[in-house]
C-alpha positions as CSV (number, residue, x, y, z in Angstrom):
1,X,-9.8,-15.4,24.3
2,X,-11.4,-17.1,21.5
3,X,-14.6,-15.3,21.6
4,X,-12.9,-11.4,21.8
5,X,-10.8,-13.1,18.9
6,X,-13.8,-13.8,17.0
7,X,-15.8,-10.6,18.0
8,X,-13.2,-8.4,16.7
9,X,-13.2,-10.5,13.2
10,X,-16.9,-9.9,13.3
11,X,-16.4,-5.9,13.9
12,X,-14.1,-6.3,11.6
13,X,-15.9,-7.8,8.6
14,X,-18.6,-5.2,9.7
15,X,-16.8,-2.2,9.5
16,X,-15.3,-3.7,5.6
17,X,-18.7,-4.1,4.6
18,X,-19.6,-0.4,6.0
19,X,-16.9,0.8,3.9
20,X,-17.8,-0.9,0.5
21,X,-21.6,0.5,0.5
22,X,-19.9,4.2,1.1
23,X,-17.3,3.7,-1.8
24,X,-17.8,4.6,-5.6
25,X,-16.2,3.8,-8.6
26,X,-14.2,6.8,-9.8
27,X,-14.8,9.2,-13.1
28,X,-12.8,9.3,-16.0
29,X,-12.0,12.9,-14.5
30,X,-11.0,12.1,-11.2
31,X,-9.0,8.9,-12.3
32,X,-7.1,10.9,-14.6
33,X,-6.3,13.3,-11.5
34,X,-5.1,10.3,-9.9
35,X,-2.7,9.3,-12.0
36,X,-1.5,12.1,-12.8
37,X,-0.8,12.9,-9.1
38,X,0.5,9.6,-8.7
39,X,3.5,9.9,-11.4
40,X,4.3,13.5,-10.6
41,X,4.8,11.4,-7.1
42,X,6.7,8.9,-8.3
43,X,9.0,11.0,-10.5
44,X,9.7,13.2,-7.4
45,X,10.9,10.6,-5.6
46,X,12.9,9.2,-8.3
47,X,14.7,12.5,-9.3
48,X,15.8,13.2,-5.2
49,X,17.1,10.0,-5.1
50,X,18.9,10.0,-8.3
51,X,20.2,13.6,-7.0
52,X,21.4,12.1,-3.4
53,X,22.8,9.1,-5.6
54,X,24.6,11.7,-7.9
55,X,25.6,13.8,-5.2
56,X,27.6,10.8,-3.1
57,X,29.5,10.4,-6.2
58,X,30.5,13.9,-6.8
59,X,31.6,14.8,-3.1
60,X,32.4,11.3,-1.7
């Protein structure tokens, strides 16, 4: 039990060291797109829920 416990933790670090030599730091360009994809997100989900909160209101 303790050595599958420790082999997993050892695939495991593996596998989060394989994935920080693949990642990059992001461009001005592409972090802008981020953000800006991420408040148009945010602002989505804000106005349906403020429209299902003002809808309950209304009818209810």
């Amino acid at each position: 039990m303790i050595k599958d416990l420790l082999r997993k933790l050892k695939e495991f670090t593996k596998e989060c060291k394989r994935v920080l030599r693949v990642t990059r730091k992001p461009t001005k360009e592409e972090f802008k797109n981020i953000v800006k994809v991420s408040a148009i997100g945010i602002l989505l989900i804000g106005l349906i829920g403020f429209i299902i909160q003002f809808m309950r209101q209304v009818f209810l």
